[in-house]
C-alpha positions as a printed Julia matrix, in Angstrom:
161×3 Matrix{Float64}:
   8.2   -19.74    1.21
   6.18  -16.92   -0.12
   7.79  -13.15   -1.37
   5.14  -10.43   -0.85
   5.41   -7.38   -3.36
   3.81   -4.54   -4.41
   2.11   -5.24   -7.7
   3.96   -3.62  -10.79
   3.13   -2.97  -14.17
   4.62   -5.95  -15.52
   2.2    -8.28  -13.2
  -1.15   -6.36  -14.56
  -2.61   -9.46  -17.0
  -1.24  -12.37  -14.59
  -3.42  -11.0   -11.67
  -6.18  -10.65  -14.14
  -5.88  -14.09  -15.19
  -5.47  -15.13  -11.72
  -8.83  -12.74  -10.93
 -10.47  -14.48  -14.13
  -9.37  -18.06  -12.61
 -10.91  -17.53   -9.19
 -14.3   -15.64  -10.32
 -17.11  -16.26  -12.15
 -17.33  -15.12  -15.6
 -18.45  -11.94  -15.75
 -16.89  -10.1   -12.52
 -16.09   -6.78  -14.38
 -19.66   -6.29  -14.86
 -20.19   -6.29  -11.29
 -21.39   -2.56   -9.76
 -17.78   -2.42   -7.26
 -16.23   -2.46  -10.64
 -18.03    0.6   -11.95
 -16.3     2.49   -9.33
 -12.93    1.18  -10.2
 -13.37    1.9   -14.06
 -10.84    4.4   -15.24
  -9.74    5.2   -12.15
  -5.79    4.14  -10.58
  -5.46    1.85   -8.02
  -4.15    2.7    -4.56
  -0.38    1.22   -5.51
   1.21    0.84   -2.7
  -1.4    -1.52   -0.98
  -1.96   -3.74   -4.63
   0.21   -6.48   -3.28
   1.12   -9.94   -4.81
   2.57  -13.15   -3.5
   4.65  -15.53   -5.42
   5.78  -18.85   -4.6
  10.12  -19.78   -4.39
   9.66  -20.51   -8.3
   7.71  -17.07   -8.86
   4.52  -18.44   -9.74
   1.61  -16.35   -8.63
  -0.32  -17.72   -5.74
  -2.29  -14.81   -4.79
  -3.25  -10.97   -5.33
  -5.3    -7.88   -3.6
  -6.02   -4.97   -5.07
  -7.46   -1.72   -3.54
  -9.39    1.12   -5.09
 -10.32    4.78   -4.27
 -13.56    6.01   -3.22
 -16.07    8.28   -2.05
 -18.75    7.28    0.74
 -21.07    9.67    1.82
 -18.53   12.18    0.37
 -16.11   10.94    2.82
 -12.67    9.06    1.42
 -12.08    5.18    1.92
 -11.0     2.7     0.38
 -12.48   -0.3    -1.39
 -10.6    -3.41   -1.06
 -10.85   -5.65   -3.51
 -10.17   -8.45   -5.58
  -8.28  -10.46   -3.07
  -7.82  -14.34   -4.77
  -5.83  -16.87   -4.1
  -4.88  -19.63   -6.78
  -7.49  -22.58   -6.5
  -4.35  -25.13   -5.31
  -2.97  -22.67   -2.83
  -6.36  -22.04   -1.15
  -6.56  -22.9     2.6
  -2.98  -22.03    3.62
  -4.05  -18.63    4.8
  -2.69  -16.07    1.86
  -5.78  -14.5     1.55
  -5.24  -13.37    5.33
  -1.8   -12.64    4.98
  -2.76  -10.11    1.78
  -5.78   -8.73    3.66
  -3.58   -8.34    7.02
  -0.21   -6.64    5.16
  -2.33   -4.48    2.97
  -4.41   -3.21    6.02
  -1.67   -2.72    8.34
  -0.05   -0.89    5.28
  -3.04    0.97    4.96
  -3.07    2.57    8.78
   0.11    3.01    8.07
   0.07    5.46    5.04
  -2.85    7.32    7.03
  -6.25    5.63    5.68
  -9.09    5.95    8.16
 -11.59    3.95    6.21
 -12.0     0.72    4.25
 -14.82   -1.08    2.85
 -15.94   -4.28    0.35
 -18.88   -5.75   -0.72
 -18.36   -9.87    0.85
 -19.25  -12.31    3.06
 -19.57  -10.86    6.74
 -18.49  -14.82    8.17
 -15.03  -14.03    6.55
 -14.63  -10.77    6.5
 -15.6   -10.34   10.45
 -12.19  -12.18   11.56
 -10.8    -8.9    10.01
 -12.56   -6.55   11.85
 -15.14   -6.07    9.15
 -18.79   -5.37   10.18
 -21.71   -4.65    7.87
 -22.34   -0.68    7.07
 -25.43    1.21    7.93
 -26.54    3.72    5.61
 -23.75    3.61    2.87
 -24.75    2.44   -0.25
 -22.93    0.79   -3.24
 -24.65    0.9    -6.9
 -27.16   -1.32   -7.22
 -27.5    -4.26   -7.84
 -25.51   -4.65   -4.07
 -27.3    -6.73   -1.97
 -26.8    -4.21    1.41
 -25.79   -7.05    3.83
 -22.67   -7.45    1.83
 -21.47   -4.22    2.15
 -19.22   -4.24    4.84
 -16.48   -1.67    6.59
 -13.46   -1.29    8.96
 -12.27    1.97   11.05
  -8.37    1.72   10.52
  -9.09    5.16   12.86
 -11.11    4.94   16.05
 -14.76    6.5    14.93
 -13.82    6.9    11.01
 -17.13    5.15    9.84
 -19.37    7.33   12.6
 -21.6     9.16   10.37
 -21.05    8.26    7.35
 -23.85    7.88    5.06
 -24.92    8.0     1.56
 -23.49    6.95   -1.91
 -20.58    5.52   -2.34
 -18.63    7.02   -5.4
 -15.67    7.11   -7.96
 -13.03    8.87   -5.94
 -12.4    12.71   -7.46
């Protein structure tokens, strides 16, 4: 039995140390995280799961942005904890947060991943929109939580103003 939350304050370094656990060394010098440097996360969809003893088993995180001058959403981290993997909380996060998401009015969502796993969510690779380099452009990959909300949107993808 798993209790899903909204990230807090007090759970900042243990998702860190769960992000550290589950990706290479290095991850904050990756170019999504440029975009996420001094800027506030999008609370209410930063979600965390915890096992019956309250250990954490997995987290997702989402981020403001720009694309093409256009608001969205960058999802991302999602990790689960290496001995949880495989029972499906990474899809649980990813399907809460996104339903969440529509909910609070987002038309837009994007991440820079694998298309295999990422298309079960509805993700498809982007046309046009481009992260900072070094982003390989095949792993740069969006979802319409509106009908349309990607149509015509191109250009750089930005820290959210």
């Amino acid at each position: 039995m798993y209790r899903l939350e909204e990230e807090t304050e007090a759970d900042w370094w243990e998702v860190e140390a769960l992000y550290d656990l589950c990706f290479a060394p290095g991850r904050t010098a990756l170019s999504s995280y440029r975009l996420r440097d001094g800027v506030p996360t999008v609370a209410a969809l930063c979600l965390t799961l915890r096992d019956a003893d309250g250990t954490l088993a997995a987290a997702i995180r989402y981020w403001p942005v720009e694309a093409g001058g256009q608001d969205a959403l960058l999802l991302g981290p999602v990790a689960v904890h290496p001995t949880r993997q495989g029972e499906g909380l990474g899809g649980l996060l990813i399907n809460e947060s996104l339903a969440e998401a529509r909910r609070l009015g987002w038309e837009r969502v994007m991440l820079v991943g694998d298309a295999p796993y990422y298309s079960r969510f509805g993700f498809r690779k982007l046309e046009g929109v481009e992260m900072p380099p070094p982003t390989n452009p095949d792993r740069v990959l969006g979802l319409a939580l509106r009908a349309g909300a990607w149509d015509g949107v191109k250009g750089p993808v930005t820290k959210a103003t």
